[in-house]
N, CA, C and O atoms as a Maestro MAE file, in Angstrom:
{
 s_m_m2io_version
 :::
 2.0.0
}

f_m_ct {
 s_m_title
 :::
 protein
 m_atom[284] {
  # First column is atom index #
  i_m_mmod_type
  r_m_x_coord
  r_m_y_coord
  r_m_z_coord
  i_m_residue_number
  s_m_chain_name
  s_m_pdb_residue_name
  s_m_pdb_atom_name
  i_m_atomic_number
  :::
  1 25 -78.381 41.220 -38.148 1 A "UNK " " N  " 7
  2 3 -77.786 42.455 -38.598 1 A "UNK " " CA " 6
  3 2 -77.760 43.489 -37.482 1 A "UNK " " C  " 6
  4 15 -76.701 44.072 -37.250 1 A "UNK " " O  " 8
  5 25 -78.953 43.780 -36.711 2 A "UNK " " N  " 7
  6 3 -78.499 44.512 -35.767 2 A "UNK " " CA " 6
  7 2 -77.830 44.110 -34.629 2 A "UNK " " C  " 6
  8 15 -77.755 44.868 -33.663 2 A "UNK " " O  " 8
  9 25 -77.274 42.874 -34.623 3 A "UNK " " N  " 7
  10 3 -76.288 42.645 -33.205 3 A "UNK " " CA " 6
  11 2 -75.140 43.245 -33.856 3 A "UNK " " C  " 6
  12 15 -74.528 44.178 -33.336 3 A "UNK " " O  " 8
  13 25 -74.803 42.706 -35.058 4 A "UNK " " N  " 7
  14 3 -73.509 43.111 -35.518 4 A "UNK " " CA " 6
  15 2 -73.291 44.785 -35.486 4 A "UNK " " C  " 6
  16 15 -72.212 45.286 -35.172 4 A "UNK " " O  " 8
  17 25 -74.389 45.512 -35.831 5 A "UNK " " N  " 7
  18 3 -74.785 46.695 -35.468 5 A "UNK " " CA " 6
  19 2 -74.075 47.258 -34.105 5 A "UNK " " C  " 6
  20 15 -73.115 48.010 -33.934 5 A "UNK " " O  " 8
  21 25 -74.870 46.638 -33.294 6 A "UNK " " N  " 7
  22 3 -74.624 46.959 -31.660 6 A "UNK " " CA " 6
  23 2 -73.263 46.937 -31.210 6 A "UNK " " C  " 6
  24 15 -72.662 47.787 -30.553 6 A "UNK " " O  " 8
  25 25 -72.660 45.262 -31.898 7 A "UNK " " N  " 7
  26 3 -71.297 45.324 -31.633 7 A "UNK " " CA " 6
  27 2 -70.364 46.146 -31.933 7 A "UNK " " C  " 6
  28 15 -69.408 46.437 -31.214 7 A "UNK " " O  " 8
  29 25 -70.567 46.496 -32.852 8 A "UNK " " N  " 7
  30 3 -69.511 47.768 -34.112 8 A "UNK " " CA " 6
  31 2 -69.928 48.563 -33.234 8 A "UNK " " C  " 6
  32 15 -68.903 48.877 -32.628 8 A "UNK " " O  " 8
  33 25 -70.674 49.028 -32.832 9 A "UNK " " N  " 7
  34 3 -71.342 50.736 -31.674 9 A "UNK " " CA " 6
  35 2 -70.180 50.130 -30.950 9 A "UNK " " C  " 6
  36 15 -69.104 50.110 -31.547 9 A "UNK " " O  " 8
  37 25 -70.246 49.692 -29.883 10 A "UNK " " N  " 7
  38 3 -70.072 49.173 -28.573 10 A "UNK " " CA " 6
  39 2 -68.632 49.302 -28.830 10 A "UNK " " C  " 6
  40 15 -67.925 49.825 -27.969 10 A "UNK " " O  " 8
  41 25 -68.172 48.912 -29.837 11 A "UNK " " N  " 7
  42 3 -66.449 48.814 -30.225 11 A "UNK " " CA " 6
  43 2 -65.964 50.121 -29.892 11 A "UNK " " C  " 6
  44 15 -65.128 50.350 -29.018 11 A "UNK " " O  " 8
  45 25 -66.638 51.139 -30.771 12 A "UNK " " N  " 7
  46 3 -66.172 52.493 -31.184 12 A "UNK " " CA " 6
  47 2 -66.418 52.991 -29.722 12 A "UNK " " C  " 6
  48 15 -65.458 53.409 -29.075 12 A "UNK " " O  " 8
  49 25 -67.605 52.962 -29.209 13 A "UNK " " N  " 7
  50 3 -67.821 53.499 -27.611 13 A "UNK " " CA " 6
  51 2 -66.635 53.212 -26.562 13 A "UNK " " C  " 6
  52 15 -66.325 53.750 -25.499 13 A "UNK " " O  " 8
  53 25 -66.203 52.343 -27.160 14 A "UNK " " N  " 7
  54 3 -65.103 51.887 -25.760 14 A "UNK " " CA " 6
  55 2 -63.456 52.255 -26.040 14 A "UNK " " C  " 6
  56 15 -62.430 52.254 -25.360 14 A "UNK " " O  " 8
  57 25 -63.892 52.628 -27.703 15 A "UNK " " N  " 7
  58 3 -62.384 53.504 -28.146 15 A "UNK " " CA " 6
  59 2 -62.385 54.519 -27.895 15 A "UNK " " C  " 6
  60 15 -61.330 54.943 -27.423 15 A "UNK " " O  " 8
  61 25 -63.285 55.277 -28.018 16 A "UNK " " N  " 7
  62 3 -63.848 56.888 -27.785 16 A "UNK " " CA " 6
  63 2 -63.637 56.846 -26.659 16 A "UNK " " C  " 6
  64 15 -62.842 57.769 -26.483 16 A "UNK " " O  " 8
  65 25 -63.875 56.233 -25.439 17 A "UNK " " N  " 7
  66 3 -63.994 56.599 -23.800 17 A "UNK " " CA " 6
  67 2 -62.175 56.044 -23.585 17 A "UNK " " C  " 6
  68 15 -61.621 57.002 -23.044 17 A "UNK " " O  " 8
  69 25 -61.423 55.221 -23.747 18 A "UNK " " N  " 7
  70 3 -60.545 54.835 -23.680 18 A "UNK " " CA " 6
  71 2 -59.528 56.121 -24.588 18 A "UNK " " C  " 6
  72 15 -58.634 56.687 -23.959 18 A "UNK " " O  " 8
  73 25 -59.662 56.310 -25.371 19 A "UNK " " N  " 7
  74 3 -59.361 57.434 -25.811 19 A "UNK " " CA " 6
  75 2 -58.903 59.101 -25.675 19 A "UNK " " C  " 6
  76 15 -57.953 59.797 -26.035 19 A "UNK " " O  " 8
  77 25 -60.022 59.258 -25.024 20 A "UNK " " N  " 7
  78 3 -60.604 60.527 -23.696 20 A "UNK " " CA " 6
  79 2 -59.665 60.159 -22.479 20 A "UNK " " C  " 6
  80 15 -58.600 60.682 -22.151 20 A "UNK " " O  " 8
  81 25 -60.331 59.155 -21.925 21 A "UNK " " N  " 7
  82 3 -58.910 58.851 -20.558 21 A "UNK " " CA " 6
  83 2 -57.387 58.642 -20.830 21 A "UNK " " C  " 6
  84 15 -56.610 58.626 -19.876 21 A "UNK " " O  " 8
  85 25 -56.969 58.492 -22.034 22 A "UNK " " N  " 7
  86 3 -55.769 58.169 -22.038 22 A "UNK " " CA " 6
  87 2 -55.059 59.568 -22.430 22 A "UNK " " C  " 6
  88 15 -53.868 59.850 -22.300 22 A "UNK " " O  " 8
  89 25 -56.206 60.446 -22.992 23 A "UNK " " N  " 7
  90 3 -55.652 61.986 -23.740 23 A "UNK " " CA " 6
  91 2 -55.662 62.656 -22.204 23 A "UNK " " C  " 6
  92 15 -54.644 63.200 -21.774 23 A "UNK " " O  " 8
  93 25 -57.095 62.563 -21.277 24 A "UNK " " N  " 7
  94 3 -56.662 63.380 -20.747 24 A "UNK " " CA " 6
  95 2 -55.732 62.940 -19.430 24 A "UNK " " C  " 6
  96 15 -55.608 63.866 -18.627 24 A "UNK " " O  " 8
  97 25 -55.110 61.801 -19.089 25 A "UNK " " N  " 7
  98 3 -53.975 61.269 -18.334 25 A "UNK " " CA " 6
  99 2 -52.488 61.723 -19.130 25 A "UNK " " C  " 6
  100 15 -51.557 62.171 -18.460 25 A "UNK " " O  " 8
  101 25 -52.415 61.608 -20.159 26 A "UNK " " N  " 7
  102 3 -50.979 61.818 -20.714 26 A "UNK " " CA " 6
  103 2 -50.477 62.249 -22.283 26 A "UNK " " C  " 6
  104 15 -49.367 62.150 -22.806 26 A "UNK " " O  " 8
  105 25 -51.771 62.769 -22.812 27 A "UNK " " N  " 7
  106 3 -51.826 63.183 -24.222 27 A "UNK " " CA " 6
  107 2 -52.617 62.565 -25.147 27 A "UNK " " C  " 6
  108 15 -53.396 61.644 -24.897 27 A "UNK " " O  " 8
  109 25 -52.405 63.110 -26.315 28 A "UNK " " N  " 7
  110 3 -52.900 62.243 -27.343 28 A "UNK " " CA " 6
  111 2 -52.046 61.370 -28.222 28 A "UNK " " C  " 6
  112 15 -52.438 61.045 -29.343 28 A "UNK " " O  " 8
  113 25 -50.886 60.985 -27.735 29 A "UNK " " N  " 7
  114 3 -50.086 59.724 -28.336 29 A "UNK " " CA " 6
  115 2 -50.565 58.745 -27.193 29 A "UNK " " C  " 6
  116 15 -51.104 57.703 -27.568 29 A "UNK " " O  " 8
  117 25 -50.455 58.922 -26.122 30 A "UNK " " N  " 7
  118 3 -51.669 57.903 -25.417 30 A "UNK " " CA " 6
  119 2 -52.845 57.535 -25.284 30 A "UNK " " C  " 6
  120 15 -53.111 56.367 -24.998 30 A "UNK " " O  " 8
  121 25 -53.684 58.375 -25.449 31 A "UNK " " N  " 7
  122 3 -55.248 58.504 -26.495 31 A "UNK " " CA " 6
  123 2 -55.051 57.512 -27.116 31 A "UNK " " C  " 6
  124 15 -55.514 56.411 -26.818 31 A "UNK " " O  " 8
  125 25 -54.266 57.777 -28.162 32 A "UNK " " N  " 7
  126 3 -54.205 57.230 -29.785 32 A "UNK " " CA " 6
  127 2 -53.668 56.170 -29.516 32 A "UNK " " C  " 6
  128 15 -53.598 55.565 -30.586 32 A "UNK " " O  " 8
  129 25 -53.007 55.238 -28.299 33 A "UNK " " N  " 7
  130 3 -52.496 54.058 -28.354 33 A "UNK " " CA " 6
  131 2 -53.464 53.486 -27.326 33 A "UNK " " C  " 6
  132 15 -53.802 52.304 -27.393 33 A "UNK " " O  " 8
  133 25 -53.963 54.385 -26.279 34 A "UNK " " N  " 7
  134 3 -55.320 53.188 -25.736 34 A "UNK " " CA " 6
  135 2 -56.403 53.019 -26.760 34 A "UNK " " C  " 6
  136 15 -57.031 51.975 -26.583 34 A "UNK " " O  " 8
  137 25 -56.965 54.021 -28.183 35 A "UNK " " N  " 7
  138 3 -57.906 53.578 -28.485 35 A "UNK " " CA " 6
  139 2 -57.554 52.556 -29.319 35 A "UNK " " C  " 6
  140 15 -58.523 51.976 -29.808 35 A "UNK " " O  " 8
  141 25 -56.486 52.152 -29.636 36 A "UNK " " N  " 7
  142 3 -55.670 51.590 -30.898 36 A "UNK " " CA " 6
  143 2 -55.564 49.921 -29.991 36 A "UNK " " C  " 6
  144 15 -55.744 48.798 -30.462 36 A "UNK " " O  " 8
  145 25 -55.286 50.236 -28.878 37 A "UNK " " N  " 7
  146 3 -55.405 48.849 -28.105 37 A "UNK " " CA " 6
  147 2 -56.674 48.096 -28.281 37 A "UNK " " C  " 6
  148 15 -56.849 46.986 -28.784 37 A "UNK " " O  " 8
  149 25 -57.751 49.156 -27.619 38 A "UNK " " N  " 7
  150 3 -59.302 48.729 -27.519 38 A "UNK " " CA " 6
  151 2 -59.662 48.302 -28.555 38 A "UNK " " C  " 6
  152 15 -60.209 47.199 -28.593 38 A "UNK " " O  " 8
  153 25 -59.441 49.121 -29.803 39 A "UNK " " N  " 7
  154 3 -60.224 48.427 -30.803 39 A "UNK " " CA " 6
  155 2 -59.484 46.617 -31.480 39 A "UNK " " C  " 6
  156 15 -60.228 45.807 -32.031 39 A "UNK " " O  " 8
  157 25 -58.148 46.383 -31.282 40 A "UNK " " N  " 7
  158 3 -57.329 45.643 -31.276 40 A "UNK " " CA " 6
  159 2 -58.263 44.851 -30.370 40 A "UNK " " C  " 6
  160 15 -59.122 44.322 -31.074 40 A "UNK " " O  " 8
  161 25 -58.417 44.583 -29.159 41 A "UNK " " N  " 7
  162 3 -58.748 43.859 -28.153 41 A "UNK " " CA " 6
  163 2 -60.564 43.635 -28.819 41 A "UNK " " C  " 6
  164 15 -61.184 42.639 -29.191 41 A "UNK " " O  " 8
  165 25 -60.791 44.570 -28.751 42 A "UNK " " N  " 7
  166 3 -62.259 43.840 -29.053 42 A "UNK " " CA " 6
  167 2 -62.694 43.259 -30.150 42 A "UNK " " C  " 6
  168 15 -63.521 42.355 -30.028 42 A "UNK " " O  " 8
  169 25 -62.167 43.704 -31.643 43 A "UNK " " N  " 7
  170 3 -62.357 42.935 -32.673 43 A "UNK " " CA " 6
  171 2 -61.880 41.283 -32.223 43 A "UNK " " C  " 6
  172 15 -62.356 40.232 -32.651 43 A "UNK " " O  " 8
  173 25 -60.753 41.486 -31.193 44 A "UNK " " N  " 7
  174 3 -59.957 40.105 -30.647 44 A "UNK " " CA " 6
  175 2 -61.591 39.097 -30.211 44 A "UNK " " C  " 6
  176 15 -62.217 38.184 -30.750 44 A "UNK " " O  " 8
  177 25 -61.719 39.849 -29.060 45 A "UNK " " N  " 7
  178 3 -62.469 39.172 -28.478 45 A "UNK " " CA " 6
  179 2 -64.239 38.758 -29.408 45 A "UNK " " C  " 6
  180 15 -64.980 37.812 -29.140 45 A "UNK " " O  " 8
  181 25 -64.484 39.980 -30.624 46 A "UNK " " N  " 7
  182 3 -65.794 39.467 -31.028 46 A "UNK " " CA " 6
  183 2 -66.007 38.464 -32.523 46 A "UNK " " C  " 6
  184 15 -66.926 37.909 -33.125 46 A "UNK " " O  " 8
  185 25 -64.406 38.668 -32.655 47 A "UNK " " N  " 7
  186 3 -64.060 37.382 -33.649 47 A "UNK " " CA " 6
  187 2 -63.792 36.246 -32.863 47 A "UNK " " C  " 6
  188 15 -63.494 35.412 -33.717 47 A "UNK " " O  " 8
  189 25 -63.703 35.630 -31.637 48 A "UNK " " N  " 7
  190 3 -63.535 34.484 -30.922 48 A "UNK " " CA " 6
  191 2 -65.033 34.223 -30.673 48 A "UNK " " C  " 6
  192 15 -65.475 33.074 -30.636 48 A "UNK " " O  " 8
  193 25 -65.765 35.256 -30.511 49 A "UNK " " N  " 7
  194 3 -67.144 34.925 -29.733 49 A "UNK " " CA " 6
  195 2 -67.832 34.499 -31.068 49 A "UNK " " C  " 6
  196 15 -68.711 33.638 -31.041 49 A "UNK " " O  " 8
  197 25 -67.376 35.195 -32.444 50 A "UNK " " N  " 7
  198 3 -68.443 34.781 -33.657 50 A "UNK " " CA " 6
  199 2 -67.642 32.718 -33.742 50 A "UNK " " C  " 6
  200 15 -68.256 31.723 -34.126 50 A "UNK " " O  " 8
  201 25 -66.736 32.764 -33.424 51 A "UNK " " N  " 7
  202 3 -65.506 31.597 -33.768 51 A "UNK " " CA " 6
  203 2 -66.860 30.461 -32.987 51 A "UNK " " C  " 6
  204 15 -67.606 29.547 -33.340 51 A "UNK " " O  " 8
  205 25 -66.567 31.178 -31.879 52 A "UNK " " N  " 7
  206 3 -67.779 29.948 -30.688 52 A "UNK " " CA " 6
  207 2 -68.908 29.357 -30.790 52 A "UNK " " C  " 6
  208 15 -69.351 28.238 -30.533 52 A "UNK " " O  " 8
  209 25 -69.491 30.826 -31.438 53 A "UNK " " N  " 7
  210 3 -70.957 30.270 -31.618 53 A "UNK " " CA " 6
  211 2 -71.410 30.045 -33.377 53 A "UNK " " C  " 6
  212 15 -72.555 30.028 -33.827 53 A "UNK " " O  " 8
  213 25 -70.270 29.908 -34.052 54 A "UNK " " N  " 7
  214 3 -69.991 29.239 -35.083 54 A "UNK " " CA " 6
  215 2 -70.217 27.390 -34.677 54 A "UNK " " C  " 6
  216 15 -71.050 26.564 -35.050 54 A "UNK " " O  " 8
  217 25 -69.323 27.335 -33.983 55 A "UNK " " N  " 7
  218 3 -68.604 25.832 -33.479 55 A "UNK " " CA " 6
  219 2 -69.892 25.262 -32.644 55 A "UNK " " C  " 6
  220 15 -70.265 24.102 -32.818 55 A "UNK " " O  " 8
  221 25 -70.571 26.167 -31.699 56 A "UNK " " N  " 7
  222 3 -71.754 25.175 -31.299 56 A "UNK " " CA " 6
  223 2 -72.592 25.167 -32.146 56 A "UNK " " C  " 6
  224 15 -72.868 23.985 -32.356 56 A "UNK " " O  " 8
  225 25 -73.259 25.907 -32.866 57 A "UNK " " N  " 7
  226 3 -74.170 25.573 -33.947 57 A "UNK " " CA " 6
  227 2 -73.968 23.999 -35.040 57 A "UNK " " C  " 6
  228 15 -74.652 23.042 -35.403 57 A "UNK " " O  " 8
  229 25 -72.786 24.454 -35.188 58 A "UNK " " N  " 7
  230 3 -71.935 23.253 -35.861 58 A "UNK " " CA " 6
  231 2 -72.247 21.906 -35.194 58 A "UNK " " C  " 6
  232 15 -72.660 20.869 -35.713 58 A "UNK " " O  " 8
  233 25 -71.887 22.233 -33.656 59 A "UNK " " N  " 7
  234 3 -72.181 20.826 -32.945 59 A "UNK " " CA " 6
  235 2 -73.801 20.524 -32.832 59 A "UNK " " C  " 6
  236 15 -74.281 19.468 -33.242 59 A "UNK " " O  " 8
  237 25 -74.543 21.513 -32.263 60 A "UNK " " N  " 7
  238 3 -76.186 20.853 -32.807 60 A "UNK " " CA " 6
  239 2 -76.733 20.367 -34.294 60 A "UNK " " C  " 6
  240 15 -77.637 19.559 -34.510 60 A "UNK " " O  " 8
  241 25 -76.017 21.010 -35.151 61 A "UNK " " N  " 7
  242 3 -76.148 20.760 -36.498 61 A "UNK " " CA " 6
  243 2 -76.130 19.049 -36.836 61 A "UNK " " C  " 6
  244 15 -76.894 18.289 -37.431 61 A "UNK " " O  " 8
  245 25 -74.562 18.869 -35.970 62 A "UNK " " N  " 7
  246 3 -74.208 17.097 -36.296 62 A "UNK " " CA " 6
  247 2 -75.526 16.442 -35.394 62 A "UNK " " C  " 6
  248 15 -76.311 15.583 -35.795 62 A "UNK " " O  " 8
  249 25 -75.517 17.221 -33.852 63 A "UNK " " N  " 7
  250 3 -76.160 15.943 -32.843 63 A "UNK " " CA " 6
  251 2 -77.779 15.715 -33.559 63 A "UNK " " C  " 6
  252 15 -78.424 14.720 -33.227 63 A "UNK " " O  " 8
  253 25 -78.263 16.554 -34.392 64 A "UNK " " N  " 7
  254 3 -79.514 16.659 -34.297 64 A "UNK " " CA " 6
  255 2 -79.324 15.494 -35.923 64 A "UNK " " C  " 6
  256 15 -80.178 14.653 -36.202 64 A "UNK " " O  " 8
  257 25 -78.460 15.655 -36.503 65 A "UNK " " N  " 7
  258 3 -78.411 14.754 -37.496 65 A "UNK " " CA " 6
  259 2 -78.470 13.519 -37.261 65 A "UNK " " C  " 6
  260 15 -79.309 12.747 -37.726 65 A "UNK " " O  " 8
  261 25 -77.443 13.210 -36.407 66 A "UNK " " N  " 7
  262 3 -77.321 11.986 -35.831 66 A "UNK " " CA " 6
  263 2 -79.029 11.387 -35.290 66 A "UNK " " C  " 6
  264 15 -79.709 10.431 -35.663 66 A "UNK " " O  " 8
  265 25 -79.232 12.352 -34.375 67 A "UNK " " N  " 7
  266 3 -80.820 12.060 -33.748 67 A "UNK " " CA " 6
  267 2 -81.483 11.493 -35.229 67 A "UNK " " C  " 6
  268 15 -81.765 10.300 -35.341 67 A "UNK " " O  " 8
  269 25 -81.630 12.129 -35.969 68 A "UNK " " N  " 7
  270 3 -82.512 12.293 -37.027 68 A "UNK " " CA " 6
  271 2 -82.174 10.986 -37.658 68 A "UNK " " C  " 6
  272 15 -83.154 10.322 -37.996 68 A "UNK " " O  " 8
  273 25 -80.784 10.379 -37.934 69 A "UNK " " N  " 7
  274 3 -80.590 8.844 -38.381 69 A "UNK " " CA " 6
  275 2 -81.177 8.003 -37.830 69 A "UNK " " C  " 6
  276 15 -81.995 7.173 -38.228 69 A "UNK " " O  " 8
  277 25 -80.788 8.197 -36.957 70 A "UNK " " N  " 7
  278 3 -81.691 7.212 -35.805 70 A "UNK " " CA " 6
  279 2 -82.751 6.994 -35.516 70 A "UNK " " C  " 6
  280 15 -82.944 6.049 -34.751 70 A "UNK " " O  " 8
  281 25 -83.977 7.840 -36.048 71 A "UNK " " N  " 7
  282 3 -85.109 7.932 -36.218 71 A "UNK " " CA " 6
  283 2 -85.459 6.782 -37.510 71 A "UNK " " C  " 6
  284 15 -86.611 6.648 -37.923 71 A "UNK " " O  " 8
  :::
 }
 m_bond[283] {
  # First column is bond index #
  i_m_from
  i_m_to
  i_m_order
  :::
  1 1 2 1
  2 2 3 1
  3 3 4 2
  4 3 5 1
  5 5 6 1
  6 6 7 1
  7 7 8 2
  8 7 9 1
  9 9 10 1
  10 10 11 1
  11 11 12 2
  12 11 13 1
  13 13 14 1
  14 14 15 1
  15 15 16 2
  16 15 17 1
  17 17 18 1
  18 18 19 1
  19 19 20 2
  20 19 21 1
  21 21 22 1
  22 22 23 1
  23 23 24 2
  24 23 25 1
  25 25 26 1
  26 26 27 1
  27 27 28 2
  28 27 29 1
  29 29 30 1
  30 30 31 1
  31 31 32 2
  32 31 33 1
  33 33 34 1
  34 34 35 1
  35 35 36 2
  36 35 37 1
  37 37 38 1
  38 38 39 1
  39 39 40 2
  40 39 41 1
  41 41 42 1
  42 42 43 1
  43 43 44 2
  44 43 45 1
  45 45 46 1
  46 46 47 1
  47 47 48 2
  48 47 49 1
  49 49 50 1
  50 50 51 1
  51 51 52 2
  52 51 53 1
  53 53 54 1
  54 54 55 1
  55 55 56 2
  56 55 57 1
  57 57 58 1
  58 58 59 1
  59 59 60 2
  60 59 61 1
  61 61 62 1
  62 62 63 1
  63 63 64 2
  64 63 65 1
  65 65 66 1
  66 66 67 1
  67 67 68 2
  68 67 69 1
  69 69 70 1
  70 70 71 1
  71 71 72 2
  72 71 73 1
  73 73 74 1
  74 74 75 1
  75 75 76 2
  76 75 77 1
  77 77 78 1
  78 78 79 1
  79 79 80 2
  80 79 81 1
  81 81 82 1
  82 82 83 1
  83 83 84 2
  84 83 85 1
  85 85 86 1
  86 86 87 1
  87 87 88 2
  88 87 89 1
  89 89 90 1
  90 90 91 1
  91 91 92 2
  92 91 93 1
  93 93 94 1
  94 94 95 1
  95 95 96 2
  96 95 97 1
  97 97 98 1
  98 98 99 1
  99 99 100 2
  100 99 101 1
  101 101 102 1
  102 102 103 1
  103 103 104 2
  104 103 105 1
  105 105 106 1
  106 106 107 1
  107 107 108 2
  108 107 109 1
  109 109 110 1
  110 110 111 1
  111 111 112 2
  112 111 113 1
  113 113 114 1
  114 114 115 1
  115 115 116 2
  116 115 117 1
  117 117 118 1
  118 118 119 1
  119 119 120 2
  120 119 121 1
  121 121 122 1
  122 122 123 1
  123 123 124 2
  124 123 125 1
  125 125 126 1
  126 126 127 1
  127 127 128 2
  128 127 129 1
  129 129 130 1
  130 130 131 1
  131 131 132 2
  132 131 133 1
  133 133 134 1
  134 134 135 1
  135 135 136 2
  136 135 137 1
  137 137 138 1
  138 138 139 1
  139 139 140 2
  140 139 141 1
  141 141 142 1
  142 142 143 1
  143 143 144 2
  144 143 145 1
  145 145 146 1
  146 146 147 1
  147 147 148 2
  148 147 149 1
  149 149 150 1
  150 150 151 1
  151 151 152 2
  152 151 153 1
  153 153 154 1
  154 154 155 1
  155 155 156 2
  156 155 157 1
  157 157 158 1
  158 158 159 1
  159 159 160 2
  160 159 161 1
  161 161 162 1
  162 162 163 1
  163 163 164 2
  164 163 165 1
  165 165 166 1
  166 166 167 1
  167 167 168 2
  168 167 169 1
  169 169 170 1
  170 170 171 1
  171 171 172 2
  172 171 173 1
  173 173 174 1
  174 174 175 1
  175 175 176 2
  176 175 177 1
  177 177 178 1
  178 178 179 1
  179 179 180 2
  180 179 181 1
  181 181 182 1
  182 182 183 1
  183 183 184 2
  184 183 185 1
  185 185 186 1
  186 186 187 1
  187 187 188 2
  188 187 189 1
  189 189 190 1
  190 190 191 1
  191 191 192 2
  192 191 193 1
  193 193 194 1
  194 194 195 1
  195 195 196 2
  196 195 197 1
  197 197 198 1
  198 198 199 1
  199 199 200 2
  200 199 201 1
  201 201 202 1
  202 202 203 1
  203 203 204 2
  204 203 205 1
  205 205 206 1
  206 206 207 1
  207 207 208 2
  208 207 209 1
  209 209 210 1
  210 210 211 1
  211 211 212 2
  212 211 213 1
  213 213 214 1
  214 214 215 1
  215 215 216 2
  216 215 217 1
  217 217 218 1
  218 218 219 1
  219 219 220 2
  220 219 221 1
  221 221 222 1
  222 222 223 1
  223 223 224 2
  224 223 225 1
  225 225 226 1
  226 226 227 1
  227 227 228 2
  228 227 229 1
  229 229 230 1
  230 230 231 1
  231 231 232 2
  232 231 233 1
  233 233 234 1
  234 234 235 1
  235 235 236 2
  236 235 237 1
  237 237 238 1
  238 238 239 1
  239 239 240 2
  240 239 241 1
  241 241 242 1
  242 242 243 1
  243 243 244 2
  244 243 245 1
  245 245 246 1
  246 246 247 1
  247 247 248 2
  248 247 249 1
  249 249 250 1
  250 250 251 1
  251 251 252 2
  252 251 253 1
  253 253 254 1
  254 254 255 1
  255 255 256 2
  256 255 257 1
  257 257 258 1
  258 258 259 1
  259 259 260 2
  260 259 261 1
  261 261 262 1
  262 262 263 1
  263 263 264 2
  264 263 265 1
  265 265 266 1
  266 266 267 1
  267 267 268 2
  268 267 269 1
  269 269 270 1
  270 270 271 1
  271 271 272 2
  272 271 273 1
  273 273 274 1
  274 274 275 1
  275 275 276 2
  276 275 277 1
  277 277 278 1
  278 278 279 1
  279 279 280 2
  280 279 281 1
  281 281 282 1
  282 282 283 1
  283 283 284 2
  :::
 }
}
């Protein structure tokens, strides 16, 4: 619970700062479309990373079964 925690922080932190640089480079319709990217991009990237370590768990799950037949 608290990684998922950390991650959700970490999301919003990088919209907020992405946000700020894009308002103060060219407004706040650019603000509002870099933070709109970031948060786009990182839910991207921390739904692939939950996807991954879904899939290896999965794979020790089988190998250790297998081990365990074989016993």
């Amino acid at each position: 619970m608290n990684r998922l925690i950390a991650e959700s922080l970490v999301c919003l932190i990088m919209a907020a700062l992405l946000f700020m640089c894009g308002y103060l480079l060219e407004g706040l319709k650019f603000g509002m479309f870099c933070a709109a990217l970031s948060l786009s991009s990182d839910l991207g990237y921390y739904h692939g990373v939950r996807e991954g370590e879904k899939n290896e768990r999965e794979k020790q799950r089988i190998k250790w079964k297998s081990v365990h037949e074989r016993l």
